[in-house]
N, C-alpha and C positions, 0 to 999 in steps of 0.2 A: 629267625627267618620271618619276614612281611608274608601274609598273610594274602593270598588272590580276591580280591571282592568282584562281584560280578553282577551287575545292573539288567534285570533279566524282564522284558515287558511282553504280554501275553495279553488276548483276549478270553474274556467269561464273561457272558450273560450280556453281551451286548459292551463292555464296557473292558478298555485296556487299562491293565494296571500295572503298575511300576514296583518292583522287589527289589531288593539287595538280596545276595547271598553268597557263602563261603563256597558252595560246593555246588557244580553243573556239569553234568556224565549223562552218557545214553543209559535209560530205565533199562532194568530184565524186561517189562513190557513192551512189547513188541510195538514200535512206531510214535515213544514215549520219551520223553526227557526227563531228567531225574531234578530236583531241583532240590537242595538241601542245606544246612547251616542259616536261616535265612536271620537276618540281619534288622534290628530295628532299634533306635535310640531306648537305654534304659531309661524308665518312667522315672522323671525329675530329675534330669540331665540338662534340662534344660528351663526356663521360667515361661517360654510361650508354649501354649500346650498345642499340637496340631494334630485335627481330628481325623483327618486324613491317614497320618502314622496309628491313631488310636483306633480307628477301626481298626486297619490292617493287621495289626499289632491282637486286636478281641477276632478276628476272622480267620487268623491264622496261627493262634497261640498252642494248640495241640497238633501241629502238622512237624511229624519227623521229617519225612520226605513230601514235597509235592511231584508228583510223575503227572506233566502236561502234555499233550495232543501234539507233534509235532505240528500241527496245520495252526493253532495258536497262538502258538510264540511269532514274536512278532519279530522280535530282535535280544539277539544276549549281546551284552560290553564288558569287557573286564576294563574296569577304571580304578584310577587313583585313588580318588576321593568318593564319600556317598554322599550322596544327592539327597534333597528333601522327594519323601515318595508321593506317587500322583495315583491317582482315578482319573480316565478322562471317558467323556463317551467317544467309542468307537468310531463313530460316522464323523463327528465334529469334530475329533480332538481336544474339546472342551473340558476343563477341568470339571467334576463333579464336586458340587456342593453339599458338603455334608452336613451342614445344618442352616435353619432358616434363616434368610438374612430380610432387616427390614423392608418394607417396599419402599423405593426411592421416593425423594421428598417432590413435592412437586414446587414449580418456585410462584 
């Protein structure tokens, strides 16, 4: 039996973020979403490392359940396929840079 993945993006702290996960139920908390099995590429699956998954992956690595705010979520998808996962900021849509990148050259 395939397996349900679920593409589940929410707002924290100013900033939406993009999960995968096996499992999305209404929480025993009252006004909560249950968010569980979450989903993230095994470390060295792959040869490009993305720091984005590596955060996510250090931010969320002792979470059994996440139970979020129903006013947060922003959207859940059950898809096919998983996606590479994002930070964006909330206002822009902007992906968020997780680490320093040089300052452009000047010509």
């Amino acid at each position: 039996m395939k397996s349900i993945l679920y593409k589940v993006s929410f707002l924290s702290n100013g900033k939406l973020y993009e999960l995968h996960a096996r499992s999305v139920a209404p929480s025993e908390v009252w006004g909560f979403t249950a968010i569980s099995e979450l989903v993230f590429d095994a470390p060295g699956d792959s040869l490009v490392i993305d720091p984005t998954e590596e955060r996510l992956r250090e931010e969320f690595a002792n979470t059994r359940v996440l139970h979020l705010p129903l006013h947060t979520i922003a959207r859940i998808e059950e898809v096919k396929v998983r996606a590479q996962l994002s930070i964006r900021e909330a206002a822009s849509g902007e992906k968020v840079t997780l680490f320093p990148l040089p300052p452009p050259k000047s010509r």
